[in-house]
KEFI-621462 format. One record per residue (C-alpha): x, y, z; residue in one letter; residue number from 1. Coordinates in pm, whole numbers. Layout:
# KEFI-621462
u=X, v=Y, w=Z, residu=A, num=NUM $
...
END
This chain:
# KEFI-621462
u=27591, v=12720, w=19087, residu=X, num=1 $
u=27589, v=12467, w=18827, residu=X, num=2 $
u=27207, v=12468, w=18812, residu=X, num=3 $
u=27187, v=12776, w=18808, residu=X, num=4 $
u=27386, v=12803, w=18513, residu=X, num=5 $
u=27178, v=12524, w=18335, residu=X, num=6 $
u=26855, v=12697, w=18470, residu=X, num=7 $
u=26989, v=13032, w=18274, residu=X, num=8 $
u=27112, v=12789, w=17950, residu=X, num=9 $
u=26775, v=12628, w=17918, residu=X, num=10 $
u=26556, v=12951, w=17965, residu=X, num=11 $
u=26742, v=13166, w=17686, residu=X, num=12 $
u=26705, v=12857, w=17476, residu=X, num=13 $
u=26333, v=12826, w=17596, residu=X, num=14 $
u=26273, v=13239, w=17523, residu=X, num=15 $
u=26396, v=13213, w=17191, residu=X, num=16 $
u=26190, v=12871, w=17089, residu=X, num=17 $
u=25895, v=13021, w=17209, residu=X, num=18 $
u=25936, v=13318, w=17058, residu=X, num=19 $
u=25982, v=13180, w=16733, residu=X, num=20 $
u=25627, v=13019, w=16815, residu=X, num=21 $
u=25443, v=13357, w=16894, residu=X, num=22 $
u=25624, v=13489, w=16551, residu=X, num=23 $
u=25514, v=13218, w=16312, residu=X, num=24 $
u=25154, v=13229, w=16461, residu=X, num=25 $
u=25078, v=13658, w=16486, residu=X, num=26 $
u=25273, v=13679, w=16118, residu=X, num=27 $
u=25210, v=14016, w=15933, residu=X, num=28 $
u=25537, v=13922, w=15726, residu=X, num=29 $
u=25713, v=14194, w=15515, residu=X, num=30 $
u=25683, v=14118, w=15168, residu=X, num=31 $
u=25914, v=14238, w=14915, residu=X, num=32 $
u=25724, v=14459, w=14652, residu=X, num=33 $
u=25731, v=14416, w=14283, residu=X, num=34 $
u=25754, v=14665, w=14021, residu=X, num=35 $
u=25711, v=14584, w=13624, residu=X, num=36 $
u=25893, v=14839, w=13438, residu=X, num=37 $
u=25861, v=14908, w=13066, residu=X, num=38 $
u=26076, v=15150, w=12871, residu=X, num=39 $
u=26040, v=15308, w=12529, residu=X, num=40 $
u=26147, v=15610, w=12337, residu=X, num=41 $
u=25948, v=15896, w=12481, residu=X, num=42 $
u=25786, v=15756, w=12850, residu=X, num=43 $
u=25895, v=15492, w=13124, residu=X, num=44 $
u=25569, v=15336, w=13229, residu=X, num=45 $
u=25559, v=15134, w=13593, residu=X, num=46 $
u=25301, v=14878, w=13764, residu=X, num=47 $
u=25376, v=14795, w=14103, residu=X, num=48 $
u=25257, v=14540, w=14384, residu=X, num=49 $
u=25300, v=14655, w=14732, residu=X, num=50 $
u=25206, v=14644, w=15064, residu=X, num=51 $
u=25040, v=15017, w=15071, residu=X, num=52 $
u=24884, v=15061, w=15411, residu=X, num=53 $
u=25296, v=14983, w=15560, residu=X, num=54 $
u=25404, v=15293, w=15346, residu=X, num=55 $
u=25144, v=15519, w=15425, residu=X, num=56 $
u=25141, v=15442, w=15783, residu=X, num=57 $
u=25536, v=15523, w=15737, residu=X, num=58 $
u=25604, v=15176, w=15852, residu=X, num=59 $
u=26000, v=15127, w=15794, residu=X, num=60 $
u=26036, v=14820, w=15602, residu=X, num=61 $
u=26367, v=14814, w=15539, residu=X, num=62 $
u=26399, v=14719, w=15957, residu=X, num=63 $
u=26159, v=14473, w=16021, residu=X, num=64 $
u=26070, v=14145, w=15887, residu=X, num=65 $
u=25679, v=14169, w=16064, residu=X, num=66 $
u=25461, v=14463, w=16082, residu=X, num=67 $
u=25336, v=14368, w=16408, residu=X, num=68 $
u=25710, v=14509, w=16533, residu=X, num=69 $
u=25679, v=14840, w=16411, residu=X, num=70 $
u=25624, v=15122, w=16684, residu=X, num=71 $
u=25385, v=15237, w=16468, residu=X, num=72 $
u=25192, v=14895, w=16401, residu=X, num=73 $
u=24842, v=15029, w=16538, residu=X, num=74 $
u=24859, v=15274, w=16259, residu=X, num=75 $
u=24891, v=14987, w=15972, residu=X, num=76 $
u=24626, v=14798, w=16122, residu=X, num=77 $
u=24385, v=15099, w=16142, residu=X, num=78 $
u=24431, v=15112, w=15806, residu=X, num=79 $
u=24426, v=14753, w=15718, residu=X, num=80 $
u=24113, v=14740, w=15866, residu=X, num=81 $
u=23953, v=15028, w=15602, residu=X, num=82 $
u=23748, v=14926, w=15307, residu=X, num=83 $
u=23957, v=14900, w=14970, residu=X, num=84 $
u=23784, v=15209, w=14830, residu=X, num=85 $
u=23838, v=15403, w=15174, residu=X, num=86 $
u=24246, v=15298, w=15157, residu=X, num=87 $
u=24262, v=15425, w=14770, residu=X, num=88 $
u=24117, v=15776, w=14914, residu=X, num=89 $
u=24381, v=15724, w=15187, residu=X, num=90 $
u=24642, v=15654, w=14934, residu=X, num=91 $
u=24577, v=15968, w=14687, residu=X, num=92 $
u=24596, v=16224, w=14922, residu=X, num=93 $
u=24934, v=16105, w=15054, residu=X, num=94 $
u=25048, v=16007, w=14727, residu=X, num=95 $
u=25258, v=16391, w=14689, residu=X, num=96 $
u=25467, v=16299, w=15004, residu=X, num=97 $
u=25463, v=15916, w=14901, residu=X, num=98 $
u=25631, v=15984, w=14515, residu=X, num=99 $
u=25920, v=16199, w=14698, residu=X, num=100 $
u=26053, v=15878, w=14822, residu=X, num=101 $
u=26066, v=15729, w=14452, residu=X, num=102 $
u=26397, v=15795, w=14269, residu=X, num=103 $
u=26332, v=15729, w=13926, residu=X, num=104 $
u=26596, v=15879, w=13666, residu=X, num=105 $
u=26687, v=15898, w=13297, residu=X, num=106 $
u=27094, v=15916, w=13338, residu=X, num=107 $
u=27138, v=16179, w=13575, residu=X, num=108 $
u=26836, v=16399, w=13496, residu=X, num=109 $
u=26531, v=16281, w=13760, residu=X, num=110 $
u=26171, v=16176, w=13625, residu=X, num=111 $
u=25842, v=16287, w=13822, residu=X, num=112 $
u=25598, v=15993, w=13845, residu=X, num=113 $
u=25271, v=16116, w=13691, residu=X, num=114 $
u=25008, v=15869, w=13905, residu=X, num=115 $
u=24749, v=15705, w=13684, residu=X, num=116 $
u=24577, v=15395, w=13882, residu=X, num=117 $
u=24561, v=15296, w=14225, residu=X, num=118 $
u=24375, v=14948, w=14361, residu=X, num=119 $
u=24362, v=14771, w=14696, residu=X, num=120 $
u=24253, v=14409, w=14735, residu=X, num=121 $
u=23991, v=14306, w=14965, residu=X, num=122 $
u=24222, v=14089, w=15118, residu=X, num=123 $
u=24109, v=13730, w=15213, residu=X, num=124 $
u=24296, v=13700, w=15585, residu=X, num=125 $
u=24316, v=14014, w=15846, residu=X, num=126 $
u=24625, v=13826, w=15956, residu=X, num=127 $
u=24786, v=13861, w=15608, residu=X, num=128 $
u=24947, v=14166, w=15398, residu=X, num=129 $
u=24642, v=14262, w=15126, residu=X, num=130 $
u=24814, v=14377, w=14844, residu=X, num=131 $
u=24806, v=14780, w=14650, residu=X, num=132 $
u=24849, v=14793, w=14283, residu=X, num=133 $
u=24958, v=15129, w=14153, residu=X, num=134 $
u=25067, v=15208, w=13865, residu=X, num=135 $
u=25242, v=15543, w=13713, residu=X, num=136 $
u=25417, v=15687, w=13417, residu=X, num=137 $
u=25705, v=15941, w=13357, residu=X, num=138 $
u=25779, v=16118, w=13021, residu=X, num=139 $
u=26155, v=16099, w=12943, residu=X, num=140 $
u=26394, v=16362, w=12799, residu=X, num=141 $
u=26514, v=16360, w=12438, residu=X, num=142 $
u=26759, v=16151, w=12375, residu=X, num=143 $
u=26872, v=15789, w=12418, residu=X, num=144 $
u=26997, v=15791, w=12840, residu=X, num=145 $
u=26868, v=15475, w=13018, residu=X, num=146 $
u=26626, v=15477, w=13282, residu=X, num=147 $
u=26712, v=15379, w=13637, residu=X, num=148 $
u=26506, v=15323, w=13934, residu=X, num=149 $
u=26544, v=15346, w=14356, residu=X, num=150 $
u=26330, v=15452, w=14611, residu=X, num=151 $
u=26326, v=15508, w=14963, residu=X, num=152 $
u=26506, v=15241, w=15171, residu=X, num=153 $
u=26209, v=15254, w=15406, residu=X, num=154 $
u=26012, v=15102, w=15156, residu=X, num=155 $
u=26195, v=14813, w=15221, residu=X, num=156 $
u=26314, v=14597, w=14913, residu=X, num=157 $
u=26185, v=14541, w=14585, residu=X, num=158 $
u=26139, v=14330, w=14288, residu=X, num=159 $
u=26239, v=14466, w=13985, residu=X, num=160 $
u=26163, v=14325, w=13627, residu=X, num=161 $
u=26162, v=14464, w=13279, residu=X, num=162 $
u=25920, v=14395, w=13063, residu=X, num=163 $
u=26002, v=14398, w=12648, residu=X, num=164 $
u=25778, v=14320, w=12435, residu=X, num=165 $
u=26022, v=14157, w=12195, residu=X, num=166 $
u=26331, v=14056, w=12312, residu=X, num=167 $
u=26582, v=13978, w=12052, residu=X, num=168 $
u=26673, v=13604, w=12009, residu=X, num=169 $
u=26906, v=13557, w=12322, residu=X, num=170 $
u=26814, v=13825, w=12494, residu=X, num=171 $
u=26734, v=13749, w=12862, residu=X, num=172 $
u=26510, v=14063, w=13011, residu=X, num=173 $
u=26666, v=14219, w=13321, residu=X, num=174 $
u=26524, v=14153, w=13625, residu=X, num=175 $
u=26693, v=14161, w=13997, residu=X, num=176 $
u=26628, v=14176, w=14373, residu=X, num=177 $
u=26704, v=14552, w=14469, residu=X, num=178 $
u=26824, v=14575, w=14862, residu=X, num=179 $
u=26643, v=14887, w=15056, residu=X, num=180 $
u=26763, v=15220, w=14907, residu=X, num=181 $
u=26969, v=15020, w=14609, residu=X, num=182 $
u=26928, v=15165, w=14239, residu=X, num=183 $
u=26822, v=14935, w=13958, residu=X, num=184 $
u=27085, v=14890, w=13669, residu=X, num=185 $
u=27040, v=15152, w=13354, residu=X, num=186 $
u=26726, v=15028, w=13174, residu=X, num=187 $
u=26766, v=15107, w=12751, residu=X, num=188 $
u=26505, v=15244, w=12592, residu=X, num=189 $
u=26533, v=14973, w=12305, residu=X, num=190 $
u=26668, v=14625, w=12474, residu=X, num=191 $
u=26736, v=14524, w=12786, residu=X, num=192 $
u=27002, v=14600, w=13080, residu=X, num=193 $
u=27199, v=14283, w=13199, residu=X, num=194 $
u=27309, v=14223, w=13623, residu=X, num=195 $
u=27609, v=14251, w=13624, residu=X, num=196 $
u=27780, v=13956, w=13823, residu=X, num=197 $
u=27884, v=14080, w=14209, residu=X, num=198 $
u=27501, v=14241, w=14228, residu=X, num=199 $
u=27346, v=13914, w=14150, residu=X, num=200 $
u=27616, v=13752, w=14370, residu=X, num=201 $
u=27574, v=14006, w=14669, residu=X, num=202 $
u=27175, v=14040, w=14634, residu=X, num=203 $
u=27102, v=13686, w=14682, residu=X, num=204 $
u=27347, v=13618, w=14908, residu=X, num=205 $
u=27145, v=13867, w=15117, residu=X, num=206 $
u=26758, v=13681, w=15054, residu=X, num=207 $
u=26905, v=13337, w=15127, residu=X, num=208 $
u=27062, v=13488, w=15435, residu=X, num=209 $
u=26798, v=13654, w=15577, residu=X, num=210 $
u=26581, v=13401, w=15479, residu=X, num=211 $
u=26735, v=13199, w=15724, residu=X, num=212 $
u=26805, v=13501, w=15972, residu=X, num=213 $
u=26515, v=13601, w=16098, residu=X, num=214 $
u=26277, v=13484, w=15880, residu=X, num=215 $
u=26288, v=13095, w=15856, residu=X, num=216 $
u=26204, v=13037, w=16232, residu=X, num=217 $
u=26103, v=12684, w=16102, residu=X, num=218 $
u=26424, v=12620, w=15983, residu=X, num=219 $
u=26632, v=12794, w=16249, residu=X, num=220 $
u=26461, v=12539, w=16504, residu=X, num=221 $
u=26535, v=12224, w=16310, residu=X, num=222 $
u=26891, v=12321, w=16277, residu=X, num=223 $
u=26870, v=12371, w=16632, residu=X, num=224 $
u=26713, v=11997, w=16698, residu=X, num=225 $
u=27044, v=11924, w=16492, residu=X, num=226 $
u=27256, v=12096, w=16711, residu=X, num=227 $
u=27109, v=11970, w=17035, residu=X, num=228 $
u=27166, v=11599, w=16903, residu=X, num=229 $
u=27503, v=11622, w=16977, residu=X, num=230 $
u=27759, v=11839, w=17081, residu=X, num=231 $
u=28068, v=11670, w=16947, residu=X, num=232 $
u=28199, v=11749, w=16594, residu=X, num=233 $
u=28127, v=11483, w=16382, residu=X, num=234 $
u=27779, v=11436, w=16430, residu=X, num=235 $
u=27673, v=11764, w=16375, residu=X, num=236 $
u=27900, v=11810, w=16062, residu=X, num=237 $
u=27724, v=11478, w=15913, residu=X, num=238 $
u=27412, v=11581, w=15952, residu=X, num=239 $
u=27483, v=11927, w=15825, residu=X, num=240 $
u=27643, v=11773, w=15522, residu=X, num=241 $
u=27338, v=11545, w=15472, residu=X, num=242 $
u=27050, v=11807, w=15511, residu=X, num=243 $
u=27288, v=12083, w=15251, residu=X, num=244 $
u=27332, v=11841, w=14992, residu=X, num=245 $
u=26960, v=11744, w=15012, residu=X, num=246 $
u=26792, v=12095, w=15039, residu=X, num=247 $
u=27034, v=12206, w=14755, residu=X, num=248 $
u=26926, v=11904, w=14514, residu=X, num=249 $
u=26542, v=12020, w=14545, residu=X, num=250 $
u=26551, v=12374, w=14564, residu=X, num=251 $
u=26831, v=12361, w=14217, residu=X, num=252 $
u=26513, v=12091, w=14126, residu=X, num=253 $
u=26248, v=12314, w=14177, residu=X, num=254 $
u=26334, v=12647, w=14057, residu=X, num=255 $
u=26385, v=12431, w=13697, residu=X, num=256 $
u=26058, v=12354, w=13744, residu=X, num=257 $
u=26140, v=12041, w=13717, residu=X, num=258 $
u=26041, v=11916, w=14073, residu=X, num=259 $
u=25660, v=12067, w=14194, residu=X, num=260 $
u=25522, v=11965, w=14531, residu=X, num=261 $
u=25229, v=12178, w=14654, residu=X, num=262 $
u=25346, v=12413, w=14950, residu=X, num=263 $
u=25006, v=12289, w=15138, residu=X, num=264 $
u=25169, v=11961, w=15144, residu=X, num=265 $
u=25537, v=12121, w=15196, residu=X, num=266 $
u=25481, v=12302, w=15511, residu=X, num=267 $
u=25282, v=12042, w=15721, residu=X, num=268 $
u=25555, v=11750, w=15622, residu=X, num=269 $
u=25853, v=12071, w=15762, residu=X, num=270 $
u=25668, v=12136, w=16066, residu=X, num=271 $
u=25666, v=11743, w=16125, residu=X, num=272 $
u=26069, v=11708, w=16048, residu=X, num=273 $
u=26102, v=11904, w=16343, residu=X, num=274 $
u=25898, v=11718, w=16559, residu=X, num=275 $
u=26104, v=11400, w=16471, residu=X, num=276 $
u=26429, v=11535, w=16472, residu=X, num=277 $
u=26302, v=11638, w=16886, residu=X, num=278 $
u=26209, v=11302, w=16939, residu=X, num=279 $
u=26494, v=11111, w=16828, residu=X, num=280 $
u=26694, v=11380, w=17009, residu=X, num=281 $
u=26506, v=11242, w=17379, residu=X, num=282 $
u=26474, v=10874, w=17289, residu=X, num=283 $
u=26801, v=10753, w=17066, residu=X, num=284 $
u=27045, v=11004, w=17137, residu=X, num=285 $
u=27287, v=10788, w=16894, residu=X, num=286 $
u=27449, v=10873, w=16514, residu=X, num=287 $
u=27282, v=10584, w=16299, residu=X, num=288 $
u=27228, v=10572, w=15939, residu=X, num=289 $
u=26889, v=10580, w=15991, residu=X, num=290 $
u=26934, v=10948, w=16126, residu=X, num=291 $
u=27119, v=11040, w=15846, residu=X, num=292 $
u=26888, v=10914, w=15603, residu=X, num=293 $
u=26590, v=11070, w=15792, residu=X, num=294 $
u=26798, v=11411, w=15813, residu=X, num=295 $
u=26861, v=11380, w=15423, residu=X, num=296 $
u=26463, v=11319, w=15355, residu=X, num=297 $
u=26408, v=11636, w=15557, residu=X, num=298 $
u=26638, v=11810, w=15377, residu=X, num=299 $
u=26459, v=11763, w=15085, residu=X, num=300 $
u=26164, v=11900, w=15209, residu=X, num=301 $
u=26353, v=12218, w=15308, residu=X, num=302 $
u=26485, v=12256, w=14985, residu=X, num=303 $
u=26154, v=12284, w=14842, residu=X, num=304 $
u=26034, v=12531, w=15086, residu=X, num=305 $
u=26301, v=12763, w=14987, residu=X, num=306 $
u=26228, v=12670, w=14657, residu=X, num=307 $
u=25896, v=12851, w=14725, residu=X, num=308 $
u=26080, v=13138, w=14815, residu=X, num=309 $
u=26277, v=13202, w=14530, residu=X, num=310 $
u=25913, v=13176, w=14331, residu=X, num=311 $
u=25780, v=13446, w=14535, residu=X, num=312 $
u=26113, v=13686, w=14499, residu=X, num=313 $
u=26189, v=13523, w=14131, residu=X, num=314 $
u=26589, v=13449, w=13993, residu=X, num=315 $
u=26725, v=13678, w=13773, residu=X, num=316 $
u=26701, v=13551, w=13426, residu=X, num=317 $
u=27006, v=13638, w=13291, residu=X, num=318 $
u=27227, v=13560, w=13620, residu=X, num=319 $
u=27009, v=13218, w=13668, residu=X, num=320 $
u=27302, v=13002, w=13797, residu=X, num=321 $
u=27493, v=13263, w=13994, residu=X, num=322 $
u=27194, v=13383, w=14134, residu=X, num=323 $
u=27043, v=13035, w=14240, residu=X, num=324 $
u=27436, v=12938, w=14387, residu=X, num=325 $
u=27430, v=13253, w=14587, residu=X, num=326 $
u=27076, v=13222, w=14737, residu=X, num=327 $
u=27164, v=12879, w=14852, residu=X, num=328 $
u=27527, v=13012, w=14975, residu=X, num=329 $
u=27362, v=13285, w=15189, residu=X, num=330 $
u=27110, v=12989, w=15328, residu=X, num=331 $
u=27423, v=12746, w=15443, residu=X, num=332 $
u=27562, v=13097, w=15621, residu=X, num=333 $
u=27207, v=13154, w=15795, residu=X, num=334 $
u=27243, v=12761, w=15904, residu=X, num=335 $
u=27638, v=12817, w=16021, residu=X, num=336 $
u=27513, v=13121, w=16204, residu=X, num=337 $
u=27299, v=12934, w=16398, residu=X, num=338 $
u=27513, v=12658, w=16476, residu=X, num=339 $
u=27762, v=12902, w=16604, residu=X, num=340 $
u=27564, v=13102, w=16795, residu=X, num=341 $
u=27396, v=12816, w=16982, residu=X, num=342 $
u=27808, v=12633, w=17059, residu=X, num=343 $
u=27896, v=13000, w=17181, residu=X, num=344 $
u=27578, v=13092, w=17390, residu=X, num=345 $
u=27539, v=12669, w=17524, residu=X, num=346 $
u=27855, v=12389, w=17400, residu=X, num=347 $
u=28143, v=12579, w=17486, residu=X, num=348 $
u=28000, v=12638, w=17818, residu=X, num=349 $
u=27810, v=12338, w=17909, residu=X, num=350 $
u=27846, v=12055, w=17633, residu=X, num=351 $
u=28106, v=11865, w=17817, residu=X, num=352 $
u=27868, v=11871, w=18194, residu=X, num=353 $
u=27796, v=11514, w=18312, residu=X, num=354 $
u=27436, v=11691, w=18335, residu=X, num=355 $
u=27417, v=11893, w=18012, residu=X, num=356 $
u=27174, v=11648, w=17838, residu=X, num=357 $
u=26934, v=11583, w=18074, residu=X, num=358 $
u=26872, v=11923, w=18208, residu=X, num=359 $
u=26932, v=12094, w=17845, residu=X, num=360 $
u=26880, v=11888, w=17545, residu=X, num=361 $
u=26644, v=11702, w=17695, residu=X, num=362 $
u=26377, v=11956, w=17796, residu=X, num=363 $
u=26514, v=12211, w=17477, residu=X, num=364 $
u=26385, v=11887, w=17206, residu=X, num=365 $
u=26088, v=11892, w=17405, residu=X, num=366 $
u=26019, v=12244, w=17366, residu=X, num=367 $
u=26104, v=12236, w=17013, residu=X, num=368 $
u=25915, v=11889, w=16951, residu=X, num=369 $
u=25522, v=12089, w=17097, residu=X, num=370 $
u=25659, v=12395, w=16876, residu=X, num=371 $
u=25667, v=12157, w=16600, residu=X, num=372 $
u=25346, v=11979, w=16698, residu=X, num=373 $
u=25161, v=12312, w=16704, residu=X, num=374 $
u=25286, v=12429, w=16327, residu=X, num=375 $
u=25179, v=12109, w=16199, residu=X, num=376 $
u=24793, v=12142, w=16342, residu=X, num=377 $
u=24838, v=12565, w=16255, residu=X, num=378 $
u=24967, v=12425, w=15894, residu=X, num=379 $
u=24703, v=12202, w=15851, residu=X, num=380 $
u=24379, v=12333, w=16054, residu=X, num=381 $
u=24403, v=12665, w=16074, residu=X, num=382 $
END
């Protein structure tokens, strides 16, 4: 019965380590889309960066984190596949049903989007996103009512910045990470709108989270080799404490630009941290300060690939602080998540077995170790 149970333990642990492998390698990862908004007395003008084939193939993006799991998926890569010109066509006759999904508003009175431009990219990778610029206009109503924006939760999320030309001294322009479906703050038609405190807080909460959960399979797995070190308290909690306090000292680092390491360097050297936490896990099973130190190196290397995160989605420059602490608080939730998840689903059941490292930890570093191995040659080959 016993081995049974450890058979079970071990191939639920093995499922989701090599899924995370399939994942990383097949990624068609959901982007968040970016839309430069500029306001003035008579028209709201908008340029926008998005993943176009997803919408038109009426890909939900406010589900998924990877195209490839849509039910729908053979749709988006029919269209991936077409020429840039042939997708624009593509694009312009389902534009109609496309703007119904955009929300734009000046106060309470709605604003059609009048479509001026579309582009597609020729896109360098078939396994990556290629990106759509399109880019539309709206005339506003007399008067002085701010403009807002949402669209379609389906869309998926979005990257909102206004752009003035000239800011007055002080004057930080607004820019924030808008959740699926969630409506922008009023912009003036002369200034800029501020984020307000509990959006900034909730918003990147939420990217740092998910981040984490599903999308950082690379971290999830070295927490994991963390985990499977040991199952008593204190080791886990030092090592923890060591890897936070490192990843939070780069990625603060980083996003001051104070601190730039090349994410070609980056992501080889995280892939590696994983394959040494997995070995240390099989061949000295024991809390040193050598592990601690080796767990805080690694840690700064984490913290400087979620640095790279928060370039792509961009802090808000008026909530800078609160908005670079709540990114990093919804990353240490992702990491307790994890760490819960795997003392619930394994150490509560089998931590204290006479056999539980041998026929678990053992064989679960291993698993993680060749994951590692394999990112580090995809990372630095392929």
């Amino acid at each position: 019965m016993e081995v049974a149970k450890s058979t079970a333990a071990l191939s639920a642990v093995a499922f989701v380590i090599w899924l995370s492998a399939f994942a990383a390698a097949r990624a068609h990862e959901v982007q968040p889309a970016i839309a430069d908004v500029t306001v003035t007395q008579d028209e709201v003008s908008v340029t926008m960066i998005l993943n176009g084939e997803a919408i038109v193939a009426d890909i939900d993006l406010s589900s998924i984190t990877d195209t490839n799991n849509a039910p729908n998926a053979d749709a988006y890569d029919r269209l991936r596949a077409l020429p840039p010109e042939d997708f624009v066509d593509r694009f312009l006759e389902d534009w109609p049903s496309l703007a119904e999904g955009i929300d734009m508003r000046a106060g309470d009175a709605p604003l059609a989007p009048v479509l001026s431009e579309v582009s597609t990219e020729p896109g360098e990778d078939p396994d990556l996103p290629r990106q759509t610029r399109v880019v539309w206009t709206a005339p506003l109503p007399e008067g002085d009512a701010g403009v807002s924006f949402a669209w379609d939760d389906a869309y998926g999320s979005l990257i909102l910045r206004q752009i003035v030309e000239d800011p007055a001294e002080g004057e930080a322009p607004y820019a924030a990470f808008l959740n699926p479906g969630q409506r922008s703050e009023e912009m003036p038609r002369t200034g800029t709108a501020s984020l307000s405190v509990g959006q900034a807080i909730a918003n990147y909460i939420y990217v740092g989270y998910t981040h984490i959960l599903p999308k950082g399979l690379d971290h999830i797995l070295f927490v994991l080799g963390l985990f499977f070190f040991s199952v008593k308290l204190r080791p886990l909690v030092t090592q923890t404490t060591a890897f936070t306090i490192a990843h939070t000292l780069t990625l603060a680092l980083a996003t001051l630009g104070i601190l730039r390491v090349p994410a070609s360097i980056v992501e080889p050297l995280i892939a590696l941290s994983i394959v040494y936490i997995a070995v240390e896990n099989i061949f000295r099973p024991s809390l040193t300060r050598l592990r601690i130190a080796v767990v805080f190196g690694f840690g700064l290397l984490h913290g400087l690939g979620f640095a790279s995160v928060l370039g792509d989605i961009g802090l808000s420059t008026g909530r800078f602080l609160t908005s670079l602490v709540s990114f990093n608080v919804g990353v240490e939730l992702g990491q307790l998540s994890i760490v819960l998840a795997a003392y619930l689903a394994i150490g509560i059941w089998f931590g204290q077995k006479p056999w539980y490292r041998r026929r678990i930890v053992i064989p679960a570093s291993l698993l993680i170790g060749l994951v590692g191995l394999w990112w580090t040659f995809e990372r630095l080959i392929l």
